[in-house]
Backbone as a printed PyTorch tensor [residue, N CA C, xyz], in Angstrom:
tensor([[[-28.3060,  16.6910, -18.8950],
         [-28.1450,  15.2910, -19.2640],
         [-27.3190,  15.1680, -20.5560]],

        [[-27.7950,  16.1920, -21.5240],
         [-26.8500,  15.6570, -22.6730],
         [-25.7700,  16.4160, -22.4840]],

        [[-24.6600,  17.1010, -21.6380],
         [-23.2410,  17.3210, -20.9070],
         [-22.8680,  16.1020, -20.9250]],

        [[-23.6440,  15.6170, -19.3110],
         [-23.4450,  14.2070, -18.8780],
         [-22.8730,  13.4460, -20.0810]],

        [[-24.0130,  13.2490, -20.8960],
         [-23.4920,  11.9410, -22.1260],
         [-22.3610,  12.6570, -23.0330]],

        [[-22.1410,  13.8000, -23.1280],
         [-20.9510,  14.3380, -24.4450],
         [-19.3740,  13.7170, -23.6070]],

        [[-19.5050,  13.9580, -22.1330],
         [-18.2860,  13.8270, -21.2750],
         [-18.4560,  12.2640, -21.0160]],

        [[-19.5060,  11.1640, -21.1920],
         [-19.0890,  10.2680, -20.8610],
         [-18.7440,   9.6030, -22.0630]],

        [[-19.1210,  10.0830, -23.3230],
         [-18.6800,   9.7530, -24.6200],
         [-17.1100,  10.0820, -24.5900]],

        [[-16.4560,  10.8050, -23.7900],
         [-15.1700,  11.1870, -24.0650],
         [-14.0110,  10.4900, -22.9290]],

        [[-14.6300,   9.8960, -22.0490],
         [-13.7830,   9.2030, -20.9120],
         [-13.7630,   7.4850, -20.9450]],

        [[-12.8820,   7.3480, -20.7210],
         [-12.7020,   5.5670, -20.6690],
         [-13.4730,   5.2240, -19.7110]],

        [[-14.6590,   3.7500, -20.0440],
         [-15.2920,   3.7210, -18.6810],
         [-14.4590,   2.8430, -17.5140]],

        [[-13.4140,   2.0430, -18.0680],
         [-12.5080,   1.0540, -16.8680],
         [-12.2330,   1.9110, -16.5140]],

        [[-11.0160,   2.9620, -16.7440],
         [-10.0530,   3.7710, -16.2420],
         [-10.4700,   5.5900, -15.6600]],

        [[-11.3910,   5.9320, -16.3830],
         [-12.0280,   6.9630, -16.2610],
         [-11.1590,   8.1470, -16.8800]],

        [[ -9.9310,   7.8550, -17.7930],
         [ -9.4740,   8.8880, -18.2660],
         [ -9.9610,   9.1460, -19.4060]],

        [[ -9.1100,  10.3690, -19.9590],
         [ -9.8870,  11.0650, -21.1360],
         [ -9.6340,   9.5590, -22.4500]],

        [[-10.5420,   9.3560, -23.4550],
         [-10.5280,   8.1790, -24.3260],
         [ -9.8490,   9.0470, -25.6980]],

        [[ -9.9600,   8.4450, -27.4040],
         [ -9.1190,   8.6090, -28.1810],
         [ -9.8110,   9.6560, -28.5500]],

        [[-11.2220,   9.6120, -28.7500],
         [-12.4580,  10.7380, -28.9340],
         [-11.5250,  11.9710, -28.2990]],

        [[-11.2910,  11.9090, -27.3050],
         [-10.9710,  13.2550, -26.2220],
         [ -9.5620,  13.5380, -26.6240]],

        [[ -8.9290,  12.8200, -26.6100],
         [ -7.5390,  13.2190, -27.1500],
         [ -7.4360,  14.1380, -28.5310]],

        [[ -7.9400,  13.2870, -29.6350],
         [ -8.2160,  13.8670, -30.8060],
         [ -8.9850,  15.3410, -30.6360]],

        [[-10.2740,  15.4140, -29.8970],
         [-10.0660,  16.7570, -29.7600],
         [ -9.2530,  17.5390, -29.0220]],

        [[ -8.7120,  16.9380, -28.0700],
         [ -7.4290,  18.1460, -27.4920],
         [ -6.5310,  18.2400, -28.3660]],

        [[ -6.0830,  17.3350, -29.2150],
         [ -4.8310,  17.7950, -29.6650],
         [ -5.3430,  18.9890, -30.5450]],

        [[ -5.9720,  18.7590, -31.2410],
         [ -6.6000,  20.2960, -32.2520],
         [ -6.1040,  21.4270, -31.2730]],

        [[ -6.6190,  21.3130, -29.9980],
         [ -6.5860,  22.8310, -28.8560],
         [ -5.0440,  22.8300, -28.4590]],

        [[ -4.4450,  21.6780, -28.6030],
         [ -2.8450,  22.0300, -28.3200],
         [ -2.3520,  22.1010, -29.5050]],

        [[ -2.5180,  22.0060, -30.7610],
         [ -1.6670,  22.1570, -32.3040],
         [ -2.2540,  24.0000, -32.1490]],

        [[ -3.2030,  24.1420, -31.7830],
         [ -3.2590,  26.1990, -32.1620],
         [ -2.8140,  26.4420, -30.8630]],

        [[ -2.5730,  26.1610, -29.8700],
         [ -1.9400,  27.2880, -28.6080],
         [ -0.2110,  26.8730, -29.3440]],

        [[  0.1360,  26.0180, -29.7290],
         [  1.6470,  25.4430, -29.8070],
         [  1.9100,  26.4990, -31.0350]],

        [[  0.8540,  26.7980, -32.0290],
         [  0.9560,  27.8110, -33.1120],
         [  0.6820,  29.4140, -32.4320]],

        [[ -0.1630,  29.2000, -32.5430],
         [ -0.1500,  30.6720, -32.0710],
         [  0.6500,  31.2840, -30.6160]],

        [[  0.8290,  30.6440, -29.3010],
         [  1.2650,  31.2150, -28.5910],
         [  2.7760,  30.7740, -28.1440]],

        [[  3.2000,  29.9370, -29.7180],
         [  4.4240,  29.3840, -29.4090],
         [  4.8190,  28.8560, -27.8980]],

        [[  3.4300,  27.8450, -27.5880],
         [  3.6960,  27.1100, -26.4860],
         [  4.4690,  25.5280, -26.6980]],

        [[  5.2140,  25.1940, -25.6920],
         [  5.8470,  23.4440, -25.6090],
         [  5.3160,  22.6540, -25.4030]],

        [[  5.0740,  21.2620, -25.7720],
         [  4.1730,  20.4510, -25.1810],
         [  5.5840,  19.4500, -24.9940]],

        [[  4.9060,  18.0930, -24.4890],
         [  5.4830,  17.1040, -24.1940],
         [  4.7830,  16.0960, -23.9810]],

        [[  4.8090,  14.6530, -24.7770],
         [  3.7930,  13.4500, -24.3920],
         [  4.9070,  12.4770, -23.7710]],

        [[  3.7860,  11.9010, -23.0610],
         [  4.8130,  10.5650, -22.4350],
         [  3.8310,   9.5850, -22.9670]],

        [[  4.3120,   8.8570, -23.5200],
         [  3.7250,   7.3630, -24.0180],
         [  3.8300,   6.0320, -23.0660]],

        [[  3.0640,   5.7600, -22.2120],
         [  3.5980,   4.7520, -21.0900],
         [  2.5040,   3.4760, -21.3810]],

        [[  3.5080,   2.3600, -21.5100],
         [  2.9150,   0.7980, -21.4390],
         [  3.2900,   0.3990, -20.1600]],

        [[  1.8490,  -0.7210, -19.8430],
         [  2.4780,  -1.6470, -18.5780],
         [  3.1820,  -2.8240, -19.2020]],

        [[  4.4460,  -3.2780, -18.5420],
         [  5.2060,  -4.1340, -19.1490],
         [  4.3140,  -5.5530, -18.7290]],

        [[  4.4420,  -6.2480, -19.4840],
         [  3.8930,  -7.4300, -19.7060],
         [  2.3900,  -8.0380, -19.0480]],

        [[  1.6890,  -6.9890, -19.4230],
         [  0.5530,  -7.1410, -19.0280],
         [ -0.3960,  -8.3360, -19.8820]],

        [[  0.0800,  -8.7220, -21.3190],
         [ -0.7490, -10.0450, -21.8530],
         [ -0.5330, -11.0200, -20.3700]],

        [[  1.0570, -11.1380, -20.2860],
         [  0.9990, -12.6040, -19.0280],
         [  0.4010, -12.5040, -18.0380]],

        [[  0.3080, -10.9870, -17.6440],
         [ -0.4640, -10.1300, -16.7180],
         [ -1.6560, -11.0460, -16.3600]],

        [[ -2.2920, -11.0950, -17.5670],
         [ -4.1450, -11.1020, -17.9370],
         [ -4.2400, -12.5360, -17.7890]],

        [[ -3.3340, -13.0850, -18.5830],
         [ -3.2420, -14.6330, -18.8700],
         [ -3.0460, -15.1420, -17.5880]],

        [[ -2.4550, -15.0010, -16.6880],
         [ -1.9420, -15.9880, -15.0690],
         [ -3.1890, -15.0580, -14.6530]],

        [[ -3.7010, -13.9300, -14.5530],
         [ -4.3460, -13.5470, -12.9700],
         [ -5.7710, -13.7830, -13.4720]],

        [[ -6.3900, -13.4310, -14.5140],
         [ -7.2470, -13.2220, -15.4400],
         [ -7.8890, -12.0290, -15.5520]],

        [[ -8.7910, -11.5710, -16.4040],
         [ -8.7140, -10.4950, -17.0750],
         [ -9.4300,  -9.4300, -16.0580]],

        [[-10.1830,  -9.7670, -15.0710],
         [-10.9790,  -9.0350, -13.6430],
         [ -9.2710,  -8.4440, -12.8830]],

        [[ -8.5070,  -9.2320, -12.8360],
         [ -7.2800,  -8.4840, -11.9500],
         [ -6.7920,  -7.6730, -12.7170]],

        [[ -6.9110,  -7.7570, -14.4250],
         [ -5.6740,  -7.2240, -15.1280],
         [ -6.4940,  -5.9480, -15.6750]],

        [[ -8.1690,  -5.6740, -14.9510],
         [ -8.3870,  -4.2500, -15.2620],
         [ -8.6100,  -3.8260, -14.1740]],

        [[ -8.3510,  -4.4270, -12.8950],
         [ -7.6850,  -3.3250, -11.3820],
         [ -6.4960,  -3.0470, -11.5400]],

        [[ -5.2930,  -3.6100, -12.0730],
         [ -4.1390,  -3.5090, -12.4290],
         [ -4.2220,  -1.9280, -13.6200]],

        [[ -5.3230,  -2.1300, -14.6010],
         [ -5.2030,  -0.4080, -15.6310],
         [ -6.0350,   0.6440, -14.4860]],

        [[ -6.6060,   0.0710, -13.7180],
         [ -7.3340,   1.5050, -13.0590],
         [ -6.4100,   1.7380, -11.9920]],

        [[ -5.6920,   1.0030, -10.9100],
         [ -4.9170,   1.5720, -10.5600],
         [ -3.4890,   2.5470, -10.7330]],

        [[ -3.2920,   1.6000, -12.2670],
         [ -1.9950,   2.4290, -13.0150],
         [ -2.3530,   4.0030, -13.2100]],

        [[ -3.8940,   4.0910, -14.2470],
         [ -4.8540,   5.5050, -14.1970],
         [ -4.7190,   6.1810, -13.0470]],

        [[ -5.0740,   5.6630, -11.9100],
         [ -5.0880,   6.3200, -10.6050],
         [ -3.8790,   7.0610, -10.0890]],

        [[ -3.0660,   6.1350, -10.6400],
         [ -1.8210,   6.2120, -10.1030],
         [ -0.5530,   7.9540, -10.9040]],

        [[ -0.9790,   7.5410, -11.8870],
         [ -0.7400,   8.4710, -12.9660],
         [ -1.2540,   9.6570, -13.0630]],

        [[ -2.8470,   9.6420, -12.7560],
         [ -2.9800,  11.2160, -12.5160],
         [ -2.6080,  11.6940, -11.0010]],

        [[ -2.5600,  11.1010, -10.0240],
         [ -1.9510,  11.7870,  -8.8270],
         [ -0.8130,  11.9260,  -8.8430]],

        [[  0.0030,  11.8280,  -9.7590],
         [  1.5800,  12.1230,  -9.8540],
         [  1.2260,  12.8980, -10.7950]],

        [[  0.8710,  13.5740, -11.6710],
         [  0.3420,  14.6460, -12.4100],
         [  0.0490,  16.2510, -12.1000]],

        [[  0.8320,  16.9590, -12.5280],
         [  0.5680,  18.6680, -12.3150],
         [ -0.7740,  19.1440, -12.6280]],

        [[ -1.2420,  19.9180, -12.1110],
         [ -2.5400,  20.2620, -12.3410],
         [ -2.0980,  21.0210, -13.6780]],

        [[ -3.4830,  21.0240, -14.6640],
         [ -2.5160,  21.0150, -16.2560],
         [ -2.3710,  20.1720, -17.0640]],

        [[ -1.6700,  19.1210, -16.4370],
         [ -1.3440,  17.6410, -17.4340],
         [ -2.5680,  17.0980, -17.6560]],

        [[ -2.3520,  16.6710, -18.3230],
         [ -3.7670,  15.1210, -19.2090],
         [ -3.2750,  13.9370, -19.3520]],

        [[ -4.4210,  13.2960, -19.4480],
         [ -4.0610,  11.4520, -19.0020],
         [ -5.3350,  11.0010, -19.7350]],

        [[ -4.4260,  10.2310, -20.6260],
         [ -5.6020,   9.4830, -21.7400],
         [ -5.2660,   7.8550, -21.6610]],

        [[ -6.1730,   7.5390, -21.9570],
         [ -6.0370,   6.0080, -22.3040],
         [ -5.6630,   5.8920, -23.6790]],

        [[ -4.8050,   5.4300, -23.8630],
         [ -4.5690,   5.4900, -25.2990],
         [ -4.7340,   3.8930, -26.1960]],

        [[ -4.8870,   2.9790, -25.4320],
         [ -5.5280,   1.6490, -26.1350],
         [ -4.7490,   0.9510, -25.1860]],

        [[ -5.6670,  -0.0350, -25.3600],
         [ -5.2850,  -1.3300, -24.0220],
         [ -4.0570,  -1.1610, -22.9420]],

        [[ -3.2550,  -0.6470, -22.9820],
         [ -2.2440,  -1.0670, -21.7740],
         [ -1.2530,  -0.1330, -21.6570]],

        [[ -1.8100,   0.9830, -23.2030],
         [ -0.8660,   2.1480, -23.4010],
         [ -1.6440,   3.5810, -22.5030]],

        [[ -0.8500,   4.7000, -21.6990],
         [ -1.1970,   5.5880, -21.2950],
         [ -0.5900,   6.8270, -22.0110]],

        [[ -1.1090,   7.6130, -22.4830],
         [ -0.7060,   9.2640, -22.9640],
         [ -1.0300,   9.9010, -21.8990]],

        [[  0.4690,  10.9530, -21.6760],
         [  0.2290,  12.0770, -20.8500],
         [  0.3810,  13.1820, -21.0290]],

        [[ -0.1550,  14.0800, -21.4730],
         [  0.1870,  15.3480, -22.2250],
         [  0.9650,  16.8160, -21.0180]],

        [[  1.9110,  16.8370, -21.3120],
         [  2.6160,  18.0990, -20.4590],
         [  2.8310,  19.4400, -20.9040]],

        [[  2.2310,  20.0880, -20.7370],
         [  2.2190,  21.8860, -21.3720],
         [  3.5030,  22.5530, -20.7900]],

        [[  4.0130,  23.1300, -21.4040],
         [  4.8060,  24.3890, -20.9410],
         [  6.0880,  23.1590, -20.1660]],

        [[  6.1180,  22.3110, -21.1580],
         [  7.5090,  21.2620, -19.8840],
         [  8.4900,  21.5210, -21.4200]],

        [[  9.9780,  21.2310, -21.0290],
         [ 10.6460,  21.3020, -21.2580],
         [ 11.2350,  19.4350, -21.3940]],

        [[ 11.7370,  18.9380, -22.9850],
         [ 12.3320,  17.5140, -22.3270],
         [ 12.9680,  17.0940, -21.5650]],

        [[ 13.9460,  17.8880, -20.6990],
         [ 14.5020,  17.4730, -20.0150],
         [ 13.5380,  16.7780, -18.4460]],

        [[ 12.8890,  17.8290, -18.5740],
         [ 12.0030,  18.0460, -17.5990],
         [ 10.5840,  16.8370, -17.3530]],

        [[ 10.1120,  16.9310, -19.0170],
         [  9.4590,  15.6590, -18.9370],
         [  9.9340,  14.4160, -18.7820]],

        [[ 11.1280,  13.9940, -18.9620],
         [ 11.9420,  12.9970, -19.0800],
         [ 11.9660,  12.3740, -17.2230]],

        [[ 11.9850,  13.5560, -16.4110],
         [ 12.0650,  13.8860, -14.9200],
         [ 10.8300,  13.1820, -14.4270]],

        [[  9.4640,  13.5700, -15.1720],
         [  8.3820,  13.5410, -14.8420],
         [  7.7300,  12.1480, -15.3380]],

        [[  8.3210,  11.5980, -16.4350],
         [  8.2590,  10.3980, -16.9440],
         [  8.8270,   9.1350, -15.6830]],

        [[ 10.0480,   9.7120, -15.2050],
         [ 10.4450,   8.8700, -14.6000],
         [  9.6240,   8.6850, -12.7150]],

        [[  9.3330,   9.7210, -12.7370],
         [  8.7360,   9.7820, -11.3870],
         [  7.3600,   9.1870, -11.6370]],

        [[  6.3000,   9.4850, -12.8810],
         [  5.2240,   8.3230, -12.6390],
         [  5.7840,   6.9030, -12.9890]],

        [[  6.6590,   5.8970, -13.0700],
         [  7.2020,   5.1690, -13.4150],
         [  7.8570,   4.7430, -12.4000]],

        [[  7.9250,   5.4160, -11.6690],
         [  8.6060,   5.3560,  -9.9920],
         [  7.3200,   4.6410,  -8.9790]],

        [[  6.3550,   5.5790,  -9.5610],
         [  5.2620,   5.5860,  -8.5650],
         [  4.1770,   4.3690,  -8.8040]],

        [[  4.2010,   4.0010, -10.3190],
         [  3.6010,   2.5480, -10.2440],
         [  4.5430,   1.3210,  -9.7700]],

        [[  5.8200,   1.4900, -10.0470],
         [  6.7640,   0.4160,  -9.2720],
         [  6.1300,   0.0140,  -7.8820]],

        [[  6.4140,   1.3930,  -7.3050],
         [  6.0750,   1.4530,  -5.6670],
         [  4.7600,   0.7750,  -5.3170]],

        [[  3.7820,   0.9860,  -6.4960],
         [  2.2930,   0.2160,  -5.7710],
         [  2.6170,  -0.8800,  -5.3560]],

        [[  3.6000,  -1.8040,  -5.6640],
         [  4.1200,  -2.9590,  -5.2590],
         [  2.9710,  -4.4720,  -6.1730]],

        [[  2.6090,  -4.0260,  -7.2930],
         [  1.4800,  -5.2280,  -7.1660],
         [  2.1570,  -6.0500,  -8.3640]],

        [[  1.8800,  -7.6310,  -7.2630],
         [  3.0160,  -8.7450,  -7.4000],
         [  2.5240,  -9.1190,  -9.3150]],

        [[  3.8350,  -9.2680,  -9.6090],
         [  3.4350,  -9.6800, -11.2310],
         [  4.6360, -11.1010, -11.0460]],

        [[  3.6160, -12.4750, -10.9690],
         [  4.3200, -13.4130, -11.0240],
         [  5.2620, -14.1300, -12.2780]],

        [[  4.1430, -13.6120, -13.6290],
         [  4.7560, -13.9070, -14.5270],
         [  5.8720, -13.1810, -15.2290]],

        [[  6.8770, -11.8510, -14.3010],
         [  8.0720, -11.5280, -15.1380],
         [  8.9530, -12.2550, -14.5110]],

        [[ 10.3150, -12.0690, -15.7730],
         [ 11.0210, -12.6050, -15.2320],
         [ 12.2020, -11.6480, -14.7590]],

        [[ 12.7160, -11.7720, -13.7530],
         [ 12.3060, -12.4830, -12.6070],
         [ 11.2230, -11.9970, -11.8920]],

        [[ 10.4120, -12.9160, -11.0210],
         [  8.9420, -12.5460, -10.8750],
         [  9.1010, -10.7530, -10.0080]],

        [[  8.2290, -10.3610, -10.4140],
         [  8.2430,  -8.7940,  -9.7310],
         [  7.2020,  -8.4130,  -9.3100]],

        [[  7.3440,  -6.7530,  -9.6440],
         [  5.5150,  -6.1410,  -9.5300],
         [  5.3670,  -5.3670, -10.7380]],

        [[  4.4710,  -5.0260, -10.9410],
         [  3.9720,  -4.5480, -12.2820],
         [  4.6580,  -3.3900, -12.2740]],

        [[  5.5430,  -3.0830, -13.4590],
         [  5.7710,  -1.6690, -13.3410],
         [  5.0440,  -1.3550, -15.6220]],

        [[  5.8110,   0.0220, -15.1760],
         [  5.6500,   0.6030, -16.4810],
         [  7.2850,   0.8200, -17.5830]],

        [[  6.8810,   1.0500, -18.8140],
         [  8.1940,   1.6560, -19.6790],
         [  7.4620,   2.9920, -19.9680]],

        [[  8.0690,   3.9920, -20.3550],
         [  7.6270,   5.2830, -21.2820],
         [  8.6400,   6.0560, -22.1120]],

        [[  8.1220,   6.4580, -22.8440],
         [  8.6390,   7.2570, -23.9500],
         [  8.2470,   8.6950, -24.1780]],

        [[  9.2330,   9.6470, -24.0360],
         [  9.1660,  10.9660, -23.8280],
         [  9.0820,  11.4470, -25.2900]],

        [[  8.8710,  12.8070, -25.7350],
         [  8.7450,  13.2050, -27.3070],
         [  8.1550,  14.7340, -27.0690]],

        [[  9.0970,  15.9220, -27.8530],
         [  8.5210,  17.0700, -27.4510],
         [  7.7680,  17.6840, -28.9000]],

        [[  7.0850,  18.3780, -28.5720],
         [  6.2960,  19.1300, -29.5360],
         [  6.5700,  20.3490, -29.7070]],

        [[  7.3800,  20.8380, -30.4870],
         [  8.1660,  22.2090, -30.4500],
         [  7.1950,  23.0400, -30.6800]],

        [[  6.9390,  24.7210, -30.6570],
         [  6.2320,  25.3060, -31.0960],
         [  6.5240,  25.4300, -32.6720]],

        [[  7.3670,  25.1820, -33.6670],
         [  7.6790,  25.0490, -35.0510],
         [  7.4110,  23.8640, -35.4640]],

        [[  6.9260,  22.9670, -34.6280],
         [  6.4140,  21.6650, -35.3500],
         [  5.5680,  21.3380, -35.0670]],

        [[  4.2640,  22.2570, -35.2220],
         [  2.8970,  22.3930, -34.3400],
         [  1.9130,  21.6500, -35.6650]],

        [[  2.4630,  21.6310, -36.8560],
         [  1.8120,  21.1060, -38.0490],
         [  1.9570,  19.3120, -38.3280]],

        [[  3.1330,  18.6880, -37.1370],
         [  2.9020,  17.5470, -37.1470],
         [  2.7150,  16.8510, -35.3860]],

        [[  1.2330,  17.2470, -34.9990],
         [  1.1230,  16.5680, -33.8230],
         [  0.9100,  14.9540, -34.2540]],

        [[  0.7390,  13.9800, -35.2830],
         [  0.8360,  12.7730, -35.3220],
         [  2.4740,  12.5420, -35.4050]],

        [[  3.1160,  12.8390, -35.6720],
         [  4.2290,  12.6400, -35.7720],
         [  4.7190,  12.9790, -34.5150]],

        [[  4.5210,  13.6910, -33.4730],
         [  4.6110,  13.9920, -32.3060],
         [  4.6590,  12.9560, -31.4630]],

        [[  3.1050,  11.9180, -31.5620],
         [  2.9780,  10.9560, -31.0740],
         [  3.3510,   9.6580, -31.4760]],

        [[  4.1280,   9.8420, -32.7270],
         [  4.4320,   9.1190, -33.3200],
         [  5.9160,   8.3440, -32.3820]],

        [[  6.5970,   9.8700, -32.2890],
         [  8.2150,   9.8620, -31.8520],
         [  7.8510,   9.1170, -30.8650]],

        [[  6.5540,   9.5700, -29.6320],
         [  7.1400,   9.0590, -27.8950],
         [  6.2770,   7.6800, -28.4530]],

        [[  5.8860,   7.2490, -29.2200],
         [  5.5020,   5.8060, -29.1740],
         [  6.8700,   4.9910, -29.7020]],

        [[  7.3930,   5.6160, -30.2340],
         [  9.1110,   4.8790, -30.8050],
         [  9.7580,   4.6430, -29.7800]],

        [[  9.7870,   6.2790, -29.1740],
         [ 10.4550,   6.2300, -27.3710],
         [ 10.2310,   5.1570, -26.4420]],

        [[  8.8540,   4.6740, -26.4400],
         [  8.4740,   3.8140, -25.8180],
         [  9.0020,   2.3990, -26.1740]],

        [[  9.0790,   2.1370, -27.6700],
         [  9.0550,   0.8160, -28.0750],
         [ 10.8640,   0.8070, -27.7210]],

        [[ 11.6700,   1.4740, -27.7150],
         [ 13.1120,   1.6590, -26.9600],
         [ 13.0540,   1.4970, -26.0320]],

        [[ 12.2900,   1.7690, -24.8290],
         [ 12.5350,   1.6820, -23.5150],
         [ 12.0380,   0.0710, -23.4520]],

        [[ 11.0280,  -0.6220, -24.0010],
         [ 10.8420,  -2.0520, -23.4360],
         [ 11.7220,  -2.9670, -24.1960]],

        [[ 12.5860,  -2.3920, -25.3450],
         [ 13.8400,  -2.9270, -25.8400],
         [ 14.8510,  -3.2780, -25.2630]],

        [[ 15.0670,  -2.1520, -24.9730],
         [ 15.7890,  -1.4550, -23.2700],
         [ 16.0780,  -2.4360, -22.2150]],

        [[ 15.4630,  -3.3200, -21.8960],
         [ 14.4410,  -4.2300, -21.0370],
         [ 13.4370,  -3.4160, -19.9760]],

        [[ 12.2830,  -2.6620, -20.1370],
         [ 11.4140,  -2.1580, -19.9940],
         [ 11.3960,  -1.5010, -18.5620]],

        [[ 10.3680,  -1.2520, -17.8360],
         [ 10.8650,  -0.4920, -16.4060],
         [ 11.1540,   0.5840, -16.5000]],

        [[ 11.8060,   1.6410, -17.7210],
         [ 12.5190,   2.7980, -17.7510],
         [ 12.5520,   3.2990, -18.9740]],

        [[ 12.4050,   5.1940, -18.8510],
         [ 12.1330,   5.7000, -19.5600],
         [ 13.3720,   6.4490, -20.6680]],

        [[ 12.6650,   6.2870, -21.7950],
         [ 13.6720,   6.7490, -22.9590],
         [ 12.8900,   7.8990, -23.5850]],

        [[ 13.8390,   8.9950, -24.3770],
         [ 13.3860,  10.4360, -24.6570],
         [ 13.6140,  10.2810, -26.6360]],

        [[ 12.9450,  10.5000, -27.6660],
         [ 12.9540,  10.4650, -28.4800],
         [ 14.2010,  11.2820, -29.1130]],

        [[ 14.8630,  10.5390, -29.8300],
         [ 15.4700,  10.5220, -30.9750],
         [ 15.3890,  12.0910, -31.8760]],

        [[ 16.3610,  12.8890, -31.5840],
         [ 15.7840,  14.0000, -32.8490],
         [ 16.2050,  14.0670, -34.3720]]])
């Protein structure tokens, strides 16, 4: 029982992914493999685009089937390996080991592909659509294993470029 409660202390209960609790401790376990075994990481920082109007026209019961399906959606396009956090209201972290940016950039775009495709109608963009996502790519070198906030710092910049951008599509951080 107290497993049970340490792991449900660490998962989002809408979405069921790992929460900030869980992140914060993984990143500790990815800042020493990135040090010591001079491993790569890669985060993707992904928002749903305009999910306030989202919430506001459908109300707030549609606009958290709208985050659990995105969740859903996101870890089945996911390598066994990757991680999927909730990272606060409407933002998703995906952590990629052993990827390369080019590569995450690939992988960014294919979950971004794959919430398009759910097809679910978003009346309030313009022009009216379906809900998709933006994301922001950002690598974690094994020599810059001493700034994983700054890590997440970059693919949240990445991100705030891609819905600049006009949103839908993914941008790779700035070096």
């Amino acid at each position: 029982m107290n497993h049970e409660l340490f792991e449900q202390g660490r998962r989002d209960p809408l979405t069921q992914l790992g929460n900030r609790l869980r992140l914060m401790e993984d990143l500790v376990l990815i800042v020493g493999q990135a040090e010591r075994y001079e491993k790569r990481y890669c985060a993707v920082m992904c928002d749903v685009d305009g999910f306030k109007s989202y919430n506001d026209f459908y109300g707030h019961l549609a606009g958290d089937e709208v985050l659990r399906s995105v969740a859903q959606t996101l870890i089945a396009s996911c390598r066994d390996g990757d991680a999927a956090y909730r990272y606060g209201g409407e933002e998703f972290l995906l952590i990629l080991p052993e990827q390369s940016e080019a590569k995450a950039a690939i992988a960014a775009e294919r979950f971004r592909k794959s919430i398009e495709t759910l097809a679910l109608p978003h009346q309030t963009k313009s022009p009216p659509g379906v809900v998709t996502i933006s994301a922001g790519v950002a690598t974690l070198e094994p020599c810059d294993y001493k700034a994983a906030h700054l890590w997440l710092k970059r693919a949240d910049e990445a991100l705030y470029r891609a819905k600049q951008d006009g949103r839908n599509c993914v941008r790779v951080a700035e070096a």
